[in-house]
N, C-alpha and C positions, 0 to 999 in steps of 0.2 A: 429534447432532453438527452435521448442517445447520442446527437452529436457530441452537446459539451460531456457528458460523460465520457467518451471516443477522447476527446480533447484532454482532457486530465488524464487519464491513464497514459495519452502518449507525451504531453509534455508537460504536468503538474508532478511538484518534488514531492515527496513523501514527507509531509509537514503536518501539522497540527489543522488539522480543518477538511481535510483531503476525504478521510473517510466520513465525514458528517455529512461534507458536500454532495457526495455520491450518493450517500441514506436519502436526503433531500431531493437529489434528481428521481431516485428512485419512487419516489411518490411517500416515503416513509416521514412518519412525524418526527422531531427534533423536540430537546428540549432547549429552554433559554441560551444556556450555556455555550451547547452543541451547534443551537445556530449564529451566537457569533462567530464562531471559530468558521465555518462556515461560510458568510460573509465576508470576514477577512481575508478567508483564503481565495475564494471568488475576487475581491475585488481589488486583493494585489497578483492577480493573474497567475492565480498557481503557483506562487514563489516561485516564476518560472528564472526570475532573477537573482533568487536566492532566499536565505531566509531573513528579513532583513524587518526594520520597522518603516512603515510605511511614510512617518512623519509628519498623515495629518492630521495637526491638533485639532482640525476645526469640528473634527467627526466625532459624534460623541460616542463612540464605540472603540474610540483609539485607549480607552484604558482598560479596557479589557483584552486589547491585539495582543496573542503570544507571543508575539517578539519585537516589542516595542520597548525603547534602550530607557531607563529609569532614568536618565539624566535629561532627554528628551522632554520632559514636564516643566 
C-alpha cells in the first residue's frame, strides 16, 4: 500500500479521487461516494493522462465518473 501511495504522489494529477484513494490506502473507511471517485481515479491510472472520461459504458460506475463527457451516454 505504501508503494502505490509512493505511486500517486509521484505521478497521479491532482484530480477528483486522488485524496479518497490515499484515505483508502491508508487503511481509513470511505463513504459511497468517496469510494467511487476512488475507483475511478485507481482505475484510469491516476489521470496520469489527463482528466479525461474514460469511455467505458459497460462499467456501471461510469455514471458517476467525474469527468465523464454528457454526450457520451
Amino acid at each position: 500500500m505504501k508503494k502505490r501511495r509512493m505511486e500517486i504522489e509521484a505521478y497521479g494529477l491532482a484530480a477528483r479521487g486522488r485524496r479518497e484513494m490515499i484515505r483508502h490506502l491508508e487503511g481509513r473507511s470511505l463513504q459511497r461516494g468517496q469510494a467511487i471517485l476512488a475507483k475511478c481515479y485507481d482505475c484510469m491510472g491516476y489521470y496520469a493522462d489527463g482528466k479525461i472520461d474514460c469511455l467505458t459504458l459497460a462499467c456501471p460506475l461510469h455514471d458517476f465518473m467525474p469527468y465523464r463527457s454528457r454526450t457520451a451516454d
